[in-house]
N, C-alpha and C positions, 0 to 999 in steps of 0.2 A: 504494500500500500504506500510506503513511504516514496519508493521508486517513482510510483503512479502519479503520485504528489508533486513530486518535481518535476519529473520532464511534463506534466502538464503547466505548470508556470512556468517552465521559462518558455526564452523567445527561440525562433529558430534558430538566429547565429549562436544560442551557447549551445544548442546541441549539435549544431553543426562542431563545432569548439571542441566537446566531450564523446561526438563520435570520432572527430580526428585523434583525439588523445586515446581515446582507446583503442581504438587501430593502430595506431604507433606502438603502444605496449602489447600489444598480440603479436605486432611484430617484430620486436625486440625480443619477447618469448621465444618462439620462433627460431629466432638465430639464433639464442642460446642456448635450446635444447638440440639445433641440429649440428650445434659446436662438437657438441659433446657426442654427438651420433653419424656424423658427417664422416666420409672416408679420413681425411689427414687424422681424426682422431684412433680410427681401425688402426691407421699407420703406425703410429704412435702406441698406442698399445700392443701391435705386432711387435716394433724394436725395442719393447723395452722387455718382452717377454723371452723376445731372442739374447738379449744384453745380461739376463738375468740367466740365460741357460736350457729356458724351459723346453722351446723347441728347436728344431734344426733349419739352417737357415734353406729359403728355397733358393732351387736353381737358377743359374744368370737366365736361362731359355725358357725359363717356366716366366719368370718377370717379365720379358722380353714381349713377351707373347700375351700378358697380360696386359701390357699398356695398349 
C-alpha cells in the first residue's frame, strides 16, 4: 500500500527519475554477479587451481582449438 501511495503522488518526471535509478542498479547487479560468473572468472579459478596442484595443466592443442 505504501508503494501504491507514492508512485500515485508523484509526478511523472520522478518516476521517470526512480525508474532510471533503478534500472541502473539492476544493472550494476548484473555486472556484478556476471563478474563473478563470466568466463575471465572460470579462468581465474582454472589457474589458481592448477597453481595450487589440483589439476593437470591442458594441452597447448586442446587450448588452441578452444579459442
Amino acid at each position: 500500500m505504501l508503494l501504491a501511495d507514492v508512485l500515485r503522488s508523484t509526478g511523472d518526471d520522478q518516476v521517470a527519475i526512480l525508474g532510471g535509478l533503478a534500472a541502473m542498479f539492476l544493472a550494476g547487479g548484473v555486472m556484478y554477479f556476471s563478474y563473478f560468473l563470466g568466463p575471465e572468472a572460470r579462468q581465474q579459478r582454472a589457474a589458481r587451481k592448477l597453481s595450487a596442484g589440483k589439476i593437470a595443466p591442458a594441452s597447448p592443442i586442446r587450448r588452441d582449438r578452444a579459442a
